[in-house]
BALOBA-1460 file (C-alpha; in Angstrom, 3 decimals):
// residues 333
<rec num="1" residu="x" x="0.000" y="0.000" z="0.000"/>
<rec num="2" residu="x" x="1.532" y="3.167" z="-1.179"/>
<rec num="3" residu="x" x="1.704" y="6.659" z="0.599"/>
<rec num="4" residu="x" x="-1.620" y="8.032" z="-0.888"/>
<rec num="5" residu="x" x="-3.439" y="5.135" z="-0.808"/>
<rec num="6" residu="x" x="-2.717" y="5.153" z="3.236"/>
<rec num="7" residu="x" x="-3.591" y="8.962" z="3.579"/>
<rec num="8" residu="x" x="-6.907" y="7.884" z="2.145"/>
<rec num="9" residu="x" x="-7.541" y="5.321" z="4.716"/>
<rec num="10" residu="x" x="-6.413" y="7.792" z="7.809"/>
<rec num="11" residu="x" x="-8.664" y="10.223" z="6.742"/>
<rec num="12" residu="x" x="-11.411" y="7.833" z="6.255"/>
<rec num="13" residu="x" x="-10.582" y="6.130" z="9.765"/>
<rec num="14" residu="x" x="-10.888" y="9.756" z="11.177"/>
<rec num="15" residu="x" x="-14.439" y="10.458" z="9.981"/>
<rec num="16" residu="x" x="-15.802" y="7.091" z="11.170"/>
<rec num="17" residu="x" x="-14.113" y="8.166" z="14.505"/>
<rec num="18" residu="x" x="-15.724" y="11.971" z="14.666"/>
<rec num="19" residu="x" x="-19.060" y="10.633" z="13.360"/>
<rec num="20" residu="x" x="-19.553" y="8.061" z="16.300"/>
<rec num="21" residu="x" x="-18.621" y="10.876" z="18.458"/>
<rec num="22" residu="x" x="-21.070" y="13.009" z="17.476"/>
<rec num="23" residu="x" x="-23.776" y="10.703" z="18.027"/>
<rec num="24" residu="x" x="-22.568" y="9.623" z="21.613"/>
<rec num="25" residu="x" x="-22.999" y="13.271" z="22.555"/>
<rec num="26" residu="x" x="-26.251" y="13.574" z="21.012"/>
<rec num="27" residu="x" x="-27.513" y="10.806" z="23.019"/>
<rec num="28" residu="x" x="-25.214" y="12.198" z="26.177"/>
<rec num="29" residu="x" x="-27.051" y="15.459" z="25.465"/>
<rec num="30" residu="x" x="-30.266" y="16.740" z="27.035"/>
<rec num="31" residu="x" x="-32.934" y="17.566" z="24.662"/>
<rec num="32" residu="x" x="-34.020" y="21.983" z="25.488"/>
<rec num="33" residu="x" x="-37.558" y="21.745" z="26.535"/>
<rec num="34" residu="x" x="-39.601" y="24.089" z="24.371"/>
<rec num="35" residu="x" x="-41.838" y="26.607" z="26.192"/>
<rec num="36" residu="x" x="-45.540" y="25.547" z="26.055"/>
<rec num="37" residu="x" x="-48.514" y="27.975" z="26.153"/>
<rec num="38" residu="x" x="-49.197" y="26.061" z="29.156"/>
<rec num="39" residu="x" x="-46.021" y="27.729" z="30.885"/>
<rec num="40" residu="x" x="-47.218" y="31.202" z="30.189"/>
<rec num="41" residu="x" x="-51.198" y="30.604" z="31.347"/>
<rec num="42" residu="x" x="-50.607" y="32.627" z="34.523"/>
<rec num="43" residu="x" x="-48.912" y="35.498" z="32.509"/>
<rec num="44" residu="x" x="-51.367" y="35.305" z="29.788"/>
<rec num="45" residu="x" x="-54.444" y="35.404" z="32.220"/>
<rec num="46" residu="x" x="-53.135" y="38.471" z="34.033"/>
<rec num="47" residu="x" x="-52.230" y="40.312" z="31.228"/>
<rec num="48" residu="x" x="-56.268" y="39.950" z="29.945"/>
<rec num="49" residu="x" x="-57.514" y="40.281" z="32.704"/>
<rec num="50" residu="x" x="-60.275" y="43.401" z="33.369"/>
<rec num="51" residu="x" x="-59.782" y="45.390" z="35.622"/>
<rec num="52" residu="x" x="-62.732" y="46.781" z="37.817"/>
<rec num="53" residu="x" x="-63.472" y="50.723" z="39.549"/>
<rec num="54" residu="x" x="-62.515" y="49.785" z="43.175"/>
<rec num="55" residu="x" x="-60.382" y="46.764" z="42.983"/>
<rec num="56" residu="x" x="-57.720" y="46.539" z="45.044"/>
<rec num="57" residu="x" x="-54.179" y="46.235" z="42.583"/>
<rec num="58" residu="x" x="-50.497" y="45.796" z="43.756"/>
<rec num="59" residu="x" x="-47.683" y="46.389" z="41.339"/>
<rec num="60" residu="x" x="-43.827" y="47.411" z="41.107"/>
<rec num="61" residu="x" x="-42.676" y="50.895" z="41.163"/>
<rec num="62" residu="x" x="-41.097" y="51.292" z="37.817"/>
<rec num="63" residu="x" x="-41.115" y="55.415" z="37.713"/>
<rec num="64" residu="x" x="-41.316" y="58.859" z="39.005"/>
<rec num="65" residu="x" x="-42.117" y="62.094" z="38.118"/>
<rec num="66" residu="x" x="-42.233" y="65.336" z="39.668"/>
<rec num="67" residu="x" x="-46.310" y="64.651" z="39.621"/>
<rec num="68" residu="x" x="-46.930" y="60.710" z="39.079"/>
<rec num="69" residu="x" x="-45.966" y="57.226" z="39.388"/>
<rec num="70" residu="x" x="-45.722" y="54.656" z="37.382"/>
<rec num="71" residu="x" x="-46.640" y="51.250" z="38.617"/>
<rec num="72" residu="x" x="-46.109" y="47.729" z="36.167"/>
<rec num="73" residu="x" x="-49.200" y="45.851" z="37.895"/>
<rec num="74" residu="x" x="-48.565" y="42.831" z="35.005"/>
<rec num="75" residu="x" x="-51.643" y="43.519" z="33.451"/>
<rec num="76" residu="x" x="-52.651" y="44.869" z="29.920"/>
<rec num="77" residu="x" x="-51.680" y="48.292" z="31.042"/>
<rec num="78" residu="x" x="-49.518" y="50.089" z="33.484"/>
<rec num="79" residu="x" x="-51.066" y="51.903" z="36.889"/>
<rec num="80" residu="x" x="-50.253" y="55.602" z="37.551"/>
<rec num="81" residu="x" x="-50.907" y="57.027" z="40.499"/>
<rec num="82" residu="x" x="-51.137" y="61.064" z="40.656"/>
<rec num="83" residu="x" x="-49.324" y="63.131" z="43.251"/>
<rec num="84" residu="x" x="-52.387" y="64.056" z="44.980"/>
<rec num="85" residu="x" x="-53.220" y="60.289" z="45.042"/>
<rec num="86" residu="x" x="-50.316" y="59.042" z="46.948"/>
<rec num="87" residu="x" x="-50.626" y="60.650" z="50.211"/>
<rec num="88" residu="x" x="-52.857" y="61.823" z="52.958"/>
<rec num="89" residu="x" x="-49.576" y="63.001" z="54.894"/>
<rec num="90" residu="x" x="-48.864" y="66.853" z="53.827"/>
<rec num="91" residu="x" x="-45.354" y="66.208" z="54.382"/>
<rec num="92" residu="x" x="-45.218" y="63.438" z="52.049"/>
<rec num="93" residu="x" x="-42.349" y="63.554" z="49.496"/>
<rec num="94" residu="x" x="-42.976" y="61.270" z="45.847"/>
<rec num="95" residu="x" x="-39.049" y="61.517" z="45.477"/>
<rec num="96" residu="x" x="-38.407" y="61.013" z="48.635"/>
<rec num="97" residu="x" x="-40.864" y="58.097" z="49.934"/>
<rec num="98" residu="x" x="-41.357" y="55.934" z="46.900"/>
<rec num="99" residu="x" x="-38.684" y="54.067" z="45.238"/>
<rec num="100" residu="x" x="-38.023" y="52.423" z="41.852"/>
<rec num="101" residu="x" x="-38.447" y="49.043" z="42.510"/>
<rec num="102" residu="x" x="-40.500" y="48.652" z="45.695"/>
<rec num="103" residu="x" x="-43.787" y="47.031" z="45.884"/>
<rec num="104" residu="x" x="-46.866" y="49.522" z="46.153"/>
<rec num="105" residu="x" x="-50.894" y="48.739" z="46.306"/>
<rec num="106" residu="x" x="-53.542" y="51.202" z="44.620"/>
<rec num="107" residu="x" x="-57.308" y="51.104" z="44.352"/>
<rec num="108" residu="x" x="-58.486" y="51.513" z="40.763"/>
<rec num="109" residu="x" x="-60.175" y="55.161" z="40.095"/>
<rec num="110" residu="x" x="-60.100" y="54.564" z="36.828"/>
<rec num="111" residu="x" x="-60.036" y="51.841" z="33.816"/>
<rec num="112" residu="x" x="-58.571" y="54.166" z="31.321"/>
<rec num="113" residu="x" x="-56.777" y="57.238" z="32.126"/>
<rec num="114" residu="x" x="-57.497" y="58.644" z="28.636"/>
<rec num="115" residu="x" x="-54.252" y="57.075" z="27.928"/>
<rec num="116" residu="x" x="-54.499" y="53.638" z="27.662"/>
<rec num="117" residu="x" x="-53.396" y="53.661" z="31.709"/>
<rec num="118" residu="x" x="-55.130" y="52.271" z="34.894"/>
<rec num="119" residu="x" x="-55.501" y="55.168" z="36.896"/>
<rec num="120" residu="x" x="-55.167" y="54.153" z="40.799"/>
<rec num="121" residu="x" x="-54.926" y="55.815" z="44.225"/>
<rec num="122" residu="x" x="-52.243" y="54.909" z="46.834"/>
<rec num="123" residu="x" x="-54.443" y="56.736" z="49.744"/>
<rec num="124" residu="x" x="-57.442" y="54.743" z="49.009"/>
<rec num="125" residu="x" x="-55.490" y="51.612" z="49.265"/>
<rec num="126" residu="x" x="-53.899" y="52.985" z="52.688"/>
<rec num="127" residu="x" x="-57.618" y="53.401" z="54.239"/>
<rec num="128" residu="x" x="-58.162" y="49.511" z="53.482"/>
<rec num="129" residu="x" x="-54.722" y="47.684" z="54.319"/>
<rec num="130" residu="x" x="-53.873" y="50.470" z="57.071"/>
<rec num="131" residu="x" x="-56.739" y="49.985" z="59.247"/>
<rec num="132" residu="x" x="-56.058" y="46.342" z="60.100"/>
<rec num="133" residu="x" x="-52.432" y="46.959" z="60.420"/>
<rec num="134" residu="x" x="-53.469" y="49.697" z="63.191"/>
<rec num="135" residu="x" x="-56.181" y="47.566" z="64.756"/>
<rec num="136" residu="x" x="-52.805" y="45.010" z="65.073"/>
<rec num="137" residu="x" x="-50.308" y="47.545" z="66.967"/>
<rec num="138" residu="x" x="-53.044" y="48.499" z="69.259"/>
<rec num="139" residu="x" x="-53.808" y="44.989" z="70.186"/>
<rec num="140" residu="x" x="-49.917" y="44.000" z="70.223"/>
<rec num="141" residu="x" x="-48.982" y="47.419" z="72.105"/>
<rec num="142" residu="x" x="-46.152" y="47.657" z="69.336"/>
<rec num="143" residu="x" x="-44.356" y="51.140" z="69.546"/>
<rec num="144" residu="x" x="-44.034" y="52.923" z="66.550"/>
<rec num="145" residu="x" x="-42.167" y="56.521" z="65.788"/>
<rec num="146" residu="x" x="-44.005" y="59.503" z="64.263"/>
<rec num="147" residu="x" x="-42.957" y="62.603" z="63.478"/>
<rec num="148" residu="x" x="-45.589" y="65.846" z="64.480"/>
<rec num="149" residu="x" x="-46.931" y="67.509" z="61.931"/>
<rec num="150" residu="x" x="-49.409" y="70.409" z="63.445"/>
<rec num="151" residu="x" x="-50.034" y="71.533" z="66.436"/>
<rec num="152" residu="x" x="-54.265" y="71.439" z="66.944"/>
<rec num="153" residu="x" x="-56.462" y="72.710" z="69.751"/>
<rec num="154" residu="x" x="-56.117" y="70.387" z="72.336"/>
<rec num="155" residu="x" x="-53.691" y="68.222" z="71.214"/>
<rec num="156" residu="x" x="-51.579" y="67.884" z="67.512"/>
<rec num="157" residu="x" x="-51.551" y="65.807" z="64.504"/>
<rec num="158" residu="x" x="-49.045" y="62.719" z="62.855"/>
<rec num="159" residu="x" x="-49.307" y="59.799" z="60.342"/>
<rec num="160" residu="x" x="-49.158" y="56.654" z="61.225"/>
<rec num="161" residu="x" x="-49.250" y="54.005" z="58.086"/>
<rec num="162" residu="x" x="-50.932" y="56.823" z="56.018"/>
<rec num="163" residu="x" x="-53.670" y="57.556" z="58.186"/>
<rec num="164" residu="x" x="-54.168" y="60.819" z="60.244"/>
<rec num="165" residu="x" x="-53.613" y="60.674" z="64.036"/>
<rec num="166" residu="x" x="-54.361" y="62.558" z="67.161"/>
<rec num="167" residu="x" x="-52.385" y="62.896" z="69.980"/>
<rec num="168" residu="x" x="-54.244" y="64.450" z="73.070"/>
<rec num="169" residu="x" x="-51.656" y="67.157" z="74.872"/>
<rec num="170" residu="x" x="-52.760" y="65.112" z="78.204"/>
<rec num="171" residu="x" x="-50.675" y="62.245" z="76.014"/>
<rec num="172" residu="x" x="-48.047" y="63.743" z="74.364"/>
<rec num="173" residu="x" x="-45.871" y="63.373" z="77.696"/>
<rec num="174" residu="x" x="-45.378" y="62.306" z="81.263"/>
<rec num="175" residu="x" x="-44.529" y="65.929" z="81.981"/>
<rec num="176" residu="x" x="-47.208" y="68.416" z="81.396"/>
<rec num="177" residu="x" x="-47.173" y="70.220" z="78.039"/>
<rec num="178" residu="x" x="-47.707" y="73.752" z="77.649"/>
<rec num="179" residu="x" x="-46.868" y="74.430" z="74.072"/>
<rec num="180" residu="x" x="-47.660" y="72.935" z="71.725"/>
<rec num="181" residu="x" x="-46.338" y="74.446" z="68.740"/>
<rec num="182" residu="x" x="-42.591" y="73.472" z="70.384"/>
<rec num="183" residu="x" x="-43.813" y="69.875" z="69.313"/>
<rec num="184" residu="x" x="-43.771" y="70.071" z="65.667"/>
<rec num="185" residu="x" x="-41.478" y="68.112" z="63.706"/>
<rec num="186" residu="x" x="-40.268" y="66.500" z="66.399"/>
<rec num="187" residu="x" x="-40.110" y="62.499" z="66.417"/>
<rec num="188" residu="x" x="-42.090" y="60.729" z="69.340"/>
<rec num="189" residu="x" x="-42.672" y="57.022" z="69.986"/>
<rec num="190" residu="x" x="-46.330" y="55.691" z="70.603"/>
<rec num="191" residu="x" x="-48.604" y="53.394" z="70.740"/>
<rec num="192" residu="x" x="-52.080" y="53.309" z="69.240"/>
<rec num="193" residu="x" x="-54.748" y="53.732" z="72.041"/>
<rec num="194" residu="x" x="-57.811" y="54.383" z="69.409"/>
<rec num="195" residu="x" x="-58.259" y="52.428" z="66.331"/>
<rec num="196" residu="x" x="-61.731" y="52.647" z="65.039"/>
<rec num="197" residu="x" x="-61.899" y="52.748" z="61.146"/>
<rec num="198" residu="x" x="-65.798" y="53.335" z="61.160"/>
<rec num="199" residu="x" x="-65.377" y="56.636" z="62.103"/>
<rec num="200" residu="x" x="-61.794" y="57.265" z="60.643"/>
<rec num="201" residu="x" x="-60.465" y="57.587" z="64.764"/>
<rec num="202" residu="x" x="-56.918" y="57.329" z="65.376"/>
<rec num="203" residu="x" x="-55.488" y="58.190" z="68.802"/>
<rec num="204" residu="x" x="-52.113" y="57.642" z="69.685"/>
<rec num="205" residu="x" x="-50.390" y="57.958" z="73.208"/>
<rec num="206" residu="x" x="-46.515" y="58.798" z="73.839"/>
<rec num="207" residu="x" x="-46.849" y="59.373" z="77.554"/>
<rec num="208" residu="x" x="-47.703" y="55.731" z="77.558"/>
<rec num="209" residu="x" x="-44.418" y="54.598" z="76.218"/>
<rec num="210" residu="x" x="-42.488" y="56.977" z="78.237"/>
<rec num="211" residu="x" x="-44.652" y="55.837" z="81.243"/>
<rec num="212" residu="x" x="-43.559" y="51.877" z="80.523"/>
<rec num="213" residu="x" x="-40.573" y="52.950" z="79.906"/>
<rec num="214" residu="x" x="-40.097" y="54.865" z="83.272"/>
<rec num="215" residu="x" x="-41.939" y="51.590" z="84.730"/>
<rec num="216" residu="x" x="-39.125" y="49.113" z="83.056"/>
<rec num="217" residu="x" x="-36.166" y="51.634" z="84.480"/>
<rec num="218" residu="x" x="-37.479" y="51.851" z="87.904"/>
<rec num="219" residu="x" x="-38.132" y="48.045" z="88.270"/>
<rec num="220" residu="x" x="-34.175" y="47.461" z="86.805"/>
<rec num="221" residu="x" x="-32.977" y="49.989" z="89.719"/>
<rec num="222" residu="x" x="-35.000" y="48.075" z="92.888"/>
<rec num="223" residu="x" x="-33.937" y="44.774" z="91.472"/>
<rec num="224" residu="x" x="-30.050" y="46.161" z="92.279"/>
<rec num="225" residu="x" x="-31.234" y="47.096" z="96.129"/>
<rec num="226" residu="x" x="-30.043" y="45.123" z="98.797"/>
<rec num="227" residu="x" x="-32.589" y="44.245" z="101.925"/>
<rec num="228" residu="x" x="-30.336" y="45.407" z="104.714"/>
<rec num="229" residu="x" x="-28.232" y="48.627" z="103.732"/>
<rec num="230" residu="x" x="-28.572" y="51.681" z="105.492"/>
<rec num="231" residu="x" x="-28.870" y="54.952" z="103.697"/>
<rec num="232" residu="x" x="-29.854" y="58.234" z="103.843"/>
<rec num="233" residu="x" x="-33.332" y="59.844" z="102.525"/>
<rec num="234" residu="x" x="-35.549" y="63.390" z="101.842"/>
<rec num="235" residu="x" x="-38.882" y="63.135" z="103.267"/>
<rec num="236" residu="x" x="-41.260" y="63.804" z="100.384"/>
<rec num="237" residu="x" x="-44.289" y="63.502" z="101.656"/>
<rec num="238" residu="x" x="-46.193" y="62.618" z="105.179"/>
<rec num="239" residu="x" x="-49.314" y="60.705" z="104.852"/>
<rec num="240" residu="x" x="-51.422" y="59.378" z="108.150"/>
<rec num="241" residu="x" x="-49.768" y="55.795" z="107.650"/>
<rec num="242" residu="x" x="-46.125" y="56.457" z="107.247"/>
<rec num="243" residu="x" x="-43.726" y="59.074" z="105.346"/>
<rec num="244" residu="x" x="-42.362" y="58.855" z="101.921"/>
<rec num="245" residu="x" x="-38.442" y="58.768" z="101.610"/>
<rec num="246" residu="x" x="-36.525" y="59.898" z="98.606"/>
<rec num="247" residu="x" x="-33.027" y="57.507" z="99.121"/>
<rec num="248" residu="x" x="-31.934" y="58.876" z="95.397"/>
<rec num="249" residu="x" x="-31.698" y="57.371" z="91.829"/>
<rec num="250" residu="x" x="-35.354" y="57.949" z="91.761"/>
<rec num="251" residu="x" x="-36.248" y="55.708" z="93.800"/>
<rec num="252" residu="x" x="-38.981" y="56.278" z="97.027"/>
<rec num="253" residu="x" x="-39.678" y="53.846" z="99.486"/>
<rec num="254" residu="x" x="-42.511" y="53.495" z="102.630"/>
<rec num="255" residu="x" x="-41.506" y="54.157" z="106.208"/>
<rec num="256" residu="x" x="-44.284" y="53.312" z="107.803"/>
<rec num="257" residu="x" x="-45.502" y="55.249" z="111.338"/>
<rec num="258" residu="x" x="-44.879" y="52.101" z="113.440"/>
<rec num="259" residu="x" x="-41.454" y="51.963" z="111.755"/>
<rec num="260" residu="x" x="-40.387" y="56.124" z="112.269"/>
<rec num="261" residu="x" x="-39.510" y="55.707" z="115.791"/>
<rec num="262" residu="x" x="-39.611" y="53.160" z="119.345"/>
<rec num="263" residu="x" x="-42.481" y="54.623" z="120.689"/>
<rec num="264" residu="x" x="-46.363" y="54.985" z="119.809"/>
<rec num="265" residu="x" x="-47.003" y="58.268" z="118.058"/>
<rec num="266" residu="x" x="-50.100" y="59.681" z="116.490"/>
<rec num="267" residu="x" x="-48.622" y="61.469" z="113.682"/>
<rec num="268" residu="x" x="-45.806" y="60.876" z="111.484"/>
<rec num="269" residu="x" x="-45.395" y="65.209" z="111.773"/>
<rec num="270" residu="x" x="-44.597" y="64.346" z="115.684"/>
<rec num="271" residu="x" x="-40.860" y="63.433" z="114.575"/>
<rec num="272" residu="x" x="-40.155" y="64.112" z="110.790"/>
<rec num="273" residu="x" x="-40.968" y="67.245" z="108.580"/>
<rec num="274" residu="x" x="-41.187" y="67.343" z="104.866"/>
<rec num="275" residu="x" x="-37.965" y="68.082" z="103.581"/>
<rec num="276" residu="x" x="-35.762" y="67.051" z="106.351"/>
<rec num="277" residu="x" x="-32.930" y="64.763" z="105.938"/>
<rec num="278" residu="x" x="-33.401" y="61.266" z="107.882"/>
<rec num="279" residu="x" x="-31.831" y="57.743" z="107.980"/>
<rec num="280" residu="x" x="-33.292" y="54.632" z="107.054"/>
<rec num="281" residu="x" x="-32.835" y="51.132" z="106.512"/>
<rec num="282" residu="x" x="-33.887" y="49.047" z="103.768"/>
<rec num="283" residu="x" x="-36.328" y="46.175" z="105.118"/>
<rec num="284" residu="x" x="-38.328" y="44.604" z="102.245"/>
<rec num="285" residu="x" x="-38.237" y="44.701" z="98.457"/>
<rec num="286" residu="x" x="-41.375" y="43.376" z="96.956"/>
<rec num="287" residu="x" x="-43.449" y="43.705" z="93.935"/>
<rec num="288" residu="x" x="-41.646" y="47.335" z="92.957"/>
<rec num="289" residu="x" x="-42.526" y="48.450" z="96.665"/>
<rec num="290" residu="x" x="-39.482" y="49.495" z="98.946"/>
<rec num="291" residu="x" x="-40.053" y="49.207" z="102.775"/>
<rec num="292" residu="x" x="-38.157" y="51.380" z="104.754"/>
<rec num="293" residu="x" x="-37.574" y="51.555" z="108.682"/>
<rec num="294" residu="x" x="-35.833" y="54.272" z="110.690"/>
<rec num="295" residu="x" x="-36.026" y="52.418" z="113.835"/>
<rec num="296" residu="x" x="-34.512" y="49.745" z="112.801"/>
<rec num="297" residu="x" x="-31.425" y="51.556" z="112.167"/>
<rec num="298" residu="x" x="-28.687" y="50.250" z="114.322"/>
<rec num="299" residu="x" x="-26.568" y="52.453" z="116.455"/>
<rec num="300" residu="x" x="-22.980" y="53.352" z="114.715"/>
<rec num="301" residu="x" x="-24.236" y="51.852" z="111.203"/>
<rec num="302" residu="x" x="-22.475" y="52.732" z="108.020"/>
<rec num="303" residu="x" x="-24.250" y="54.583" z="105.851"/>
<rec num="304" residu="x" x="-24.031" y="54.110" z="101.829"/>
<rec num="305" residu="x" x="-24.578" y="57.765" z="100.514"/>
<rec num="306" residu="x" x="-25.267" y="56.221" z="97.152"/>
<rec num="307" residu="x" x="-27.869" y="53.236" z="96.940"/>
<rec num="308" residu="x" x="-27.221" y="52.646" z="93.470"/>
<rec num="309" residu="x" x="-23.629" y="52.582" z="93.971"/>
<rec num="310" residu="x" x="-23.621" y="49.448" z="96.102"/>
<rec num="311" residu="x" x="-22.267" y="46.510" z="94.795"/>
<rec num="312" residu="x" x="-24.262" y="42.942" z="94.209"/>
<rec num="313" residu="x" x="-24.186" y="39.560" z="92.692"/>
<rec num="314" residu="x" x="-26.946" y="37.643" z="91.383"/>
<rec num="315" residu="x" x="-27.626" y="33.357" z="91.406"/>
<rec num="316" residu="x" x="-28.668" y="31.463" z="89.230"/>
<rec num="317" residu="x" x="-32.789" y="32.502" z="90.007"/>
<rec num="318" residu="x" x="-31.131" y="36.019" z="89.432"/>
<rec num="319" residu="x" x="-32.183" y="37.483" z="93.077"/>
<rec num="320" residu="x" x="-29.686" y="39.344" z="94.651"/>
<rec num="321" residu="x" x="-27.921" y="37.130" z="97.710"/>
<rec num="322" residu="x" x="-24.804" y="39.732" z="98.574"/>
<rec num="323" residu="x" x="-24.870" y="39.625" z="102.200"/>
<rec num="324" residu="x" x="-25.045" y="42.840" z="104.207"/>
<rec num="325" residu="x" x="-21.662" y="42.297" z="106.189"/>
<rec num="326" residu="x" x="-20.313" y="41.678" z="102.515"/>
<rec num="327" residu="x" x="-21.667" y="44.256" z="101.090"/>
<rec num="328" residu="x" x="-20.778" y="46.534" z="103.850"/>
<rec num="329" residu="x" x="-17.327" y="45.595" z="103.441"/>
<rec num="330" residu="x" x="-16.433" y="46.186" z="100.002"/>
<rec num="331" residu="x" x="-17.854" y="50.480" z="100.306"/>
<rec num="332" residu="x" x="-15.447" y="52.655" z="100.522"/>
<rec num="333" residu="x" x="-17.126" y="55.756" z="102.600"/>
């Protein structure tokens, strides 16, 4: 066999070779599945669907102007939503509070805009879906920031989930509030106290928050106090039963009459005055009350100046077990 006659056969060895290669990959290979009309039912249906005055729509924020939105709701046409359709809340901002992208819900005013557009409204879609998410925070107590927006007789006005609210100047604060006007713009935290959407009532609290939240700090401070320790106290106020003792970090506690002094008196006013300066000891801590006793002061006692400064431990139940002759020993007077 000459030269050419085995160049002929190589070549023809070669093909054989790449043609059963090609059709082990073809078999190797996994067929592309062709879309189906089936696949795009969904789509289709949403796209034809017809849309009615009053229905309730949520799209995608695909665009803002200076005076609209423009919301892809995956229908036959797109959803715009005029400026003076967004918002109940005169502060409200379209460039600054609505975003490409984010998810938005609209009733429909309109089927055609004149423009081949479903016209919808954002606040008419806040009245529905806000309501029940209001109803919620009441029930759940959740705290939520708002910022005021006008000061009103009696009270002033914020916007919580798109809906107008009233806070009462009686609930504005713990402290009493004079003006009002010194209240706008300002951020507060509240919770809803009012929630009726039959007769479009919102009425939010922020003394309630700071109130728990004065409640939450005061019970953290007794739960440091340590039955036992001798301090000293401002008489705040006399009452038939007993006195009231400041002993500091905001904290009062009860001496009561049988515990002022070692004899029978009538009158707490026999041996302490309002104002004055006294000496007590710390007796009972229970359910947020503090029990003081002056008589039970022993002679020569040290005195912690600072309640809140005194040092304690916790076990494993997390109630404090530092011993008074420990505790004693480890302030520095």
């Amino acid at each position: 066999m000459n030269d050419l006659e085995k160049d002929i056969q190589k070549k023809e060895l070669n093909k054989e070779e790449l043609q059963e290669n090609e059709s082990v990959n073809a078999e190797n290979t996994i067929p592309e599945e062709v879309p189906s009309m089936n696949d795009f039912e969904e789509e289709i249906s949403r796209s034809l669907h017809k849309v009615n005055e009053g229905e309730l729509l949520k799209g995608t924020v695909i665009g803002i102007s200076e005076t609209e939105v423009t919301v892809d709701l995956g229908y036959y046409a797109e959803g715009i939503i005029r400026l003076e359709d967004l918002s109940n809340d005169p502060r409200f901002s379209i460039k600054a509070d609505i975003t490409v992208g984010e998810e938005i819900y609209g009733v429909v005013i309109r089927e055609d805009d004149g423009e081949g557009n479903i016209l919808l409204s954002k606040k008419d879609a806040d009245n529905i879906l806000s309501w029940t998410k209001l109803k919620e925070y009441m029930d759940s107590q959740d705290v939520k920031k708002v910022k005021i927006a006008q000061a009103v007789n009696g009270g002033v006005v914020t916007y919580l989930e798109g809906i107008r609210g009233f806070i009462p100047a009686s609930q504005l604060s713990l402290n009493y509030v004079e003006d009002l006007e010194s209240w706008v713009n300002k951020e507060v935290e509240v919770i809803v106290i009012t929630a009726e959407e039959e007769n479009s009532r919102l009425v939010l609290s922020g003394k309630e928050v700071e109130r728990k939240k004065e409640e939450a700090d005061r019970n953290s401070k007794i739960s440091r106090l340590q039955k036992g320790v001798v301090t000293t106290g401002t008489v705040e106020k006399i009452m038939p039963y007993g006195a009231f003792i400041n002993i500091g970090d905001g904290l009062t506690g009860l001496v009561h009459i049988s515990q002022i002094c070692g004899k029978r008196i009538k009158s707490p006013n026999e041996i302490i005055k309002e104002g004055e300066e006294v000496t007590v000891k710390i007796t009972d801590i229970k359910d947020g009350k503090i029990s003081l006793s002056m008589r039970a002061v022993e002679e020569n006692a040290e005195v912690v100046e600072a309640v809140e400064d005194v040092p304690f431990e916790y076990t494993s139940g997390e109630e404090a077990s530092t011993g008074l002759g420990s505790l004693l020993s480890k302030i520095k007077l």
